[in-house]
C-alpha positions as CSV (number, residue, x, y, z in Angstrom):
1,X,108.9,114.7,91.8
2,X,111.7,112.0,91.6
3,X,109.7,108.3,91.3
4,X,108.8,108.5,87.8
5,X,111.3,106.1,86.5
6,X,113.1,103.9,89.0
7,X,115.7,101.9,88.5
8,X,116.8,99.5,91.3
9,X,120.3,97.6,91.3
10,X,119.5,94.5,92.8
11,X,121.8,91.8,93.7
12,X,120.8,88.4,95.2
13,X,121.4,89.6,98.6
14,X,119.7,91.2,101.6
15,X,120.5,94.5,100.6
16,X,119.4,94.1,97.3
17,X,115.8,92.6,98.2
18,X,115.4,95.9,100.6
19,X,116.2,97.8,97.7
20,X,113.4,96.1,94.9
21,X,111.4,96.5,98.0
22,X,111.3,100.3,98.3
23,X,111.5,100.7,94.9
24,X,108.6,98.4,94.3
25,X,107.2,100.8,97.0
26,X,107.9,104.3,95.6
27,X,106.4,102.9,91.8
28,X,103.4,101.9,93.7
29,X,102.5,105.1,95.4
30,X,104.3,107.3,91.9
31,X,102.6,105.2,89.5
32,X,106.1,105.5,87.3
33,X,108.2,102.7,85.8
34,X,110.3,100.7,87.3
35,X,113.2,98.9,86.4
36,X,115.5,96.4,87.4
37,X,119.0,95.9,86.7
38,X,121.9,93.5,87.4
39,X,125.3,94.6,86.5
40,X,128.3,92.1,85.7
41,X,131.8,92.8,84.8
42,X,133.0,92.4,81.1
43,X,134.4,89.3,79.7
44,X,132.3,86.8,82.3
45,X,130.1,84.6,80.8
46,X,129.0,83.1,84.4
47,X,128.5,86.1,85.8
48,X,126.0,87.2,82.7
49,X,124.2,84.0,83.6
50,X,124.6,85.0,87.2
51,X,123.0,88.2,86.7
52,X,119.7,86.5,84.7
53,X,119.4,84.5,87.5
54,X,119.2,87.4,90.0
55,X,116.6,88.9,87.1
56,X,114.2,86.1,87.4
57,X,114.1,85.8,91.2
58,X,113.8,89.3,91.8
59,X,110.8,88.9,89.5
60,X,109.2,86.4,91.5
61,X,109.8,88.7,94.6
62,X,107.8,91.8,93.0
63,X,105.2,89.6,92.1
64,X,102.3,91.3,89.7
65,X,104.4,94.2,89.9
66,X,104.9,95.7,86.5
67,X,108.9,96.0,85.7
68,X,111.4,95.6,83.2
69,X,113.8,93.3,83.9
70,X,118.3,94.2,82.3
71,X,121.4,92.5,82.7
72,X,123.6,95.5,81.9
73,X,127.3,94.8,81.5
74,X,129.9,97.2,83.4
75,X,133.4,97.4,84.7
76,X,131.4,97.9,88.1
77,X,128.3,98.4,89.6
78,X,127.9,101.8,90.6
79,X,129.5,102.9,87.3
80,X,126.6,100.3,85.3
81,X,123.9,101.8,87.1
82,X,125.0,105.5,86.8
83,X,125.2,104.9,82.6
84,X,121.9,102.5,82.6
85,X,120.1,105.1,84.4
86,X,120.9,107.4,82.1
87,X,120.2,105.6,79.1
88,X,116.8,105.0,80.3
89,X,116.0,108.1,81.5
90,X,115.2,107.1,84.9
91,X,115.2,110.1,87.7
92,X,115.9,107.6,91.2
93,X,118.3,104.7,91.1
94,X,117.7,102.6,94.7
95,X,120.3,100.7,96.3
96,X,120.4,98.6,99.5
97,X,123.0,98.6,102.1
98,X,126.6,96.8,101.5
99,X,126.9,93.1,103.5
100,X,128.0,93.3,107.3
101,X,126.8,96.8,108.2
102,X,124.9,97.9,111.2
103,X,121.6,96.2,110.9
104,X,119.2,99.3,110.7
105,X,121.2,101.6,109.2
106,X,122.9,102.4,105.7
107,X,126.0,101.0,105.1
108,X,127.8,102.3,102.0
109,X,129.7,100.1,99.9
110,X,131.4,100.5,96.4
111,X,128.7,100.9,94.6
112,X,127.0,103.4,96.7
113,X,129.8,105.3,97.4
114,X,130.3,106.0,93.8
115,X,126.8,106.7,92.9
116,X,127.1,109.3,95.7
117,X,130.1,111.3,94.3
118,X,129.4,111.0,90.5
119,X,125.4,109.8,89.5
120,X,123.5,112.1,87.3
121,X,120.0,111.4,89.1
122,X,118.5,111.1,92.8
123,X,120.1,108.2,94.6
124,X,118.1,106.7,97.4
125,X,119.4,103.9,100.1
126,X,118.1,101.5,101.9
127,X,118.7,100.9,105.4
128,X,119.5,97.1,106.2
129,X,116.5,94.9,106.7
130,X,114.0,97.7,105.7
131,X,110.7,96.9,105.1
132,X,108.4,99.6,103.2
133,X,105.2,100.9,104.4
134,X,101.6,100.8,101.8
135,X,102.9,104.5,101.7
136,X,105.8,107.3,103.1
137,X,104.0,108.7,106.4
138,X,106.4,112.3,105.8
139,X,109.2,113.9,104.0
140,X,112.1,115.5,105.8
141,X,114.8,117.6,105.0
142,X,118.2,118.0,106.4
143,X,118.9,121.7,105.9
144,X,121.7,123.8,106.0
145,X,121.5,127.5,105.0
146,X,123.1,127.3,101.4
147,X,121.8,127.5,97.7
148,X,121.2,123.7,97.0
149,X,119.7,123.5,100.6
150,X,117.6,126.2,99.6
151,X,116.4,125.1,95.7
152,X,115.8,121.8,97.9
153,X,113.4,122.7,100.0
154,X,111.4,124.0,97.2
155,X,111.8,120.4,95.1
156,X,110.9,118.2,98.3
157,X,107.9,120.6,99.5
158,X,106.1,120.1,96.0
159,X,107.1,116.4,96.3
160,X,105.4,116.9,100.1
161,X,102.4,118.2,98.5
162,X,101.7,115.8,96.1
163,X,102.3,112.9,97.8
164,X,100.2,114.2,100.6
165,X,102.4,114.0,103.4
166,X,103.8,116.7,105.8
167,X,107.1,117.8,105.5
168,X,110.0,118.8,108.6
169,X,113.2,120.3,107.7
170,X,116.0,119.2,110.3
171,X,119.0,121.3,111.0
172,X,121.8,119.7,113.6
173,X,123.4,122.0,116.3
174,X,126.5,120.0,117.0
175,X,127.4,123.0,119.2
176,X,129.6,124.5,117.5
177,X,127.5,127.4,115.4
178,X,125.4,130.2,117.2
179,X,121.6,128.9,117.8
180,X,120.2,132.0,117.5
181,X,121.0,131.7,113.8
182,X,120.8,128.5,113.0
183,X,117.2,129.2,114.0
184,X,116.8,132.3,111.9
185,X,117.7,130.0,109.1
186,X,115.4,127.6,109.5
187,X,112.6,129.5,109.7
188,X,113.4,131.1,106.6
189,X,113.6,128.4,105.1
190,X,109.5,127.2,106.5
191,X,109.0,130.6,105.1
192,X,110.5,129.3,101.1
193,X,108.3,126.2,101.9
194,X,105.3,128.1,102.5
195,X,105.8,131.1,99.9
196,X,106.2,127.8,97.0
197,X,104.1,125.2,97.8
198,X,101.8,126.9,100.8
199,X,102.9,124.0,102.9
200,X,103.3,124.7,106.3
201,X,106.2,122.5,107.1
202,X,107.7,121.4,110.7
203,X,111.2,122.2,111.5
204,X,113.8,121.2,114.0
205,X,117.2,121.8,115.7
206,X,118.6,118.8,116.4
207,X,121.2,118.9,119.4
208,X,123.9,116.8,119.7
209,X,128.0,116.8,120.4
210,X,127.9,114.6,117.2
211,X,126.3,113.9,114.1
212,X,125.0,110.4,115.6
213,X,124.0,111.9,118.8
214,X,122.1,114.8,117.3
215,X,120.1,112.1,114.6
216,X,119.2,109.6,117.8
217,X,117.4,112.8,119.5
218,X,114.9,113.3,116.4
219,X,111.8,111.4,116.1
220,X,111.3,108.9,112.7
221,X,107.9,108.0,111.5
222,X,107.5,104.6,109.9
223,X,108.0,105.3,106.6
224,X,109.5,108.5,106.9
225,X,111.9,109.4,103.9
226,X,115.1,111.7,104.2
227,X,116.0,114.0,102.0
228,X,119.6,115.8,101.6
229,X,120.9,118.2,98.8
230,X,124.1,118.0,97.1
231,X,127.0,119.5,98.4
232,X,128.2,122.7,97.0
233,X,131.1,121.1,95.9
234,X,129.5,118.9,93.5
235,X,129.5,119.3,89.8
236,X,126.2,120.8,88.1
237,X,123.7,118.1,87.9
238,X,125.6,115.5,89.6
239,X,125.6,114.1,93.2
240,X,128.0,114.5,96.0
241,X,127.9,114.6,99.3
242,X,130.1,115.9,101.8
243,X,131.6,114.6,104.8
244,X,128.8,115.9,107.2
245,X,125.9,114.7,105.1
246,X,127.6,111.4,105.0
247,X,127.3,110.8,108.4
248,X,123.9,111.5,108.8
249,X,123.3,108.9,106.2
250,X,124.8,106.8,108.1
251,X,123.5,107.8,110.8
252,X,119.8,107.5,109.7
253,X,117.3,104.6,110.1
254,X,115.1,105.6,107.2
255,X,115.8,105.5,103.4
256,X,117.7,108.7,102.4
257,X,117.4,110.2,99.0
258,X,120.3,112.6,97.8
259,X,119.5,115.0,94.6
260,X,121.8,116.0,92.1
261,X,123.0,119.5,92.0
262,X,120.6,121.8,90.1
263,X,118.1,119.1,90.6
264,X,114.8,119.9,89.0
């Protein structure tokens, strides 16, 4: 289960609080490590001294909670976390939303955006302004019928189970697929749940003449986590996410985790 070493990029912004938030959160309920990281460019003195400074106040904002604290030097930020990550051997780097997005909802900036098409481990983000439950209330999936879909729903049910919380798996019609399949699909895929784990998950068709549409007809607990695979497209043990996943980040008003390709 991803959360046994998280490493958060925080910046002295909104989106980075929300971020050392949920990771705070996810440490607390994992009982993993947690670390902290500030990148700055190369060659910037101020910005080195810049990036202690974020260290020590995001240590005052976690409080008692147990964290190491790195000022990690990068040509950017995404890139910085991606190697740190690495290096550390952490399994989840958190990031918050970019400034000036929808308040709510993820908005993806540099650093996200590269995370999402080249890190090596689970990226999670943060919804802007989002405030973490004690604990995650349930674990959903978006599925699509396809082999990373598939090996997900195995990987997020075990997660399910020993967090335990329920698990849904969500597929969107947008209308233009046959129903009676889409269906089938999902209901196989309960059926992987089940034959793995013997959790009987929820499932979902989610309606909708968009990808926005179809997300604002499903129901989100508070603390409710989302889950999406890898595209098919991505390289082996990597991240990357297509163009229909990345609208229903966007779309989303709960933290969404993305696993690497052959994520195990």
């Amino acid at each position: 289960m991803i959360g046994e070493h998280v490493i958060v990029g925080y910046t002295g912004d909104p989106g980075g609080r929300d971020a050392l938030a949920l990771g705070a959160a996810i440490t607390r309920v994992t009982g993993g490590e947690l670390t902290i990281a500030s990148i700055y460019p190369p060659g910037s003195p101020g910005l080195a001294v810049e990036a202690q400074a974020n260290l020590a106040h995001a240590a005052e904002e976690v409080g008692d909670v147990p964290a190491e604290y790195m000022a990690f030097e990068s040509r950017g930020a995404g890139r910085g976390l991606a190697v740190l990550a690495s290096r550390i051997k952490a399994d989840l780097i958190v990031v918050g939303s970019s400034p000036g997005g929808r308040r709510g909802r993820i908005s993806i900036g540099s650093t996200s955006d590269h995370l999402l098409h080249l890190a090596s481990e689970a990226v999670m983000l943060t919804p802007d302004g989002y405030l973490p439950p004690e604990s995650p209330s349930r674990l959903t999936l978006a599925y699509v019928h396809r082999p990373q879909c598939d090996a997900a729903v195995e990987r997020v049910a075990q997660a399910a189970l020993r967090l335990g919380v329920p698990l849904r798996l969500v597929t969107l019609d947008l209308r233009t697929n046959d129903q009676g399949m889409i269906k089938d699909d999902l209901a196989l895929a309960v059926r992987l749940a089940w034959e793995s784990t013997g959790i009987e998950a929820e499932s979902q068709v989610a309606e909708g003449h968009d990808v926005a549409a179809a997300m604002e007809g499903v129901e989100w607990l508070p603390g409710e986590l989302l889950v999406c695979a890898a595209s098919e497209d991505a390289q082996p043990h990597r991240v990357f996410l297509g163009e229909l996943a990345m609208k229903v980040l966007r779309a989303s008003c709960c933290p969404v985790a993305v696993l690497p390709r052959g994520f195990s």
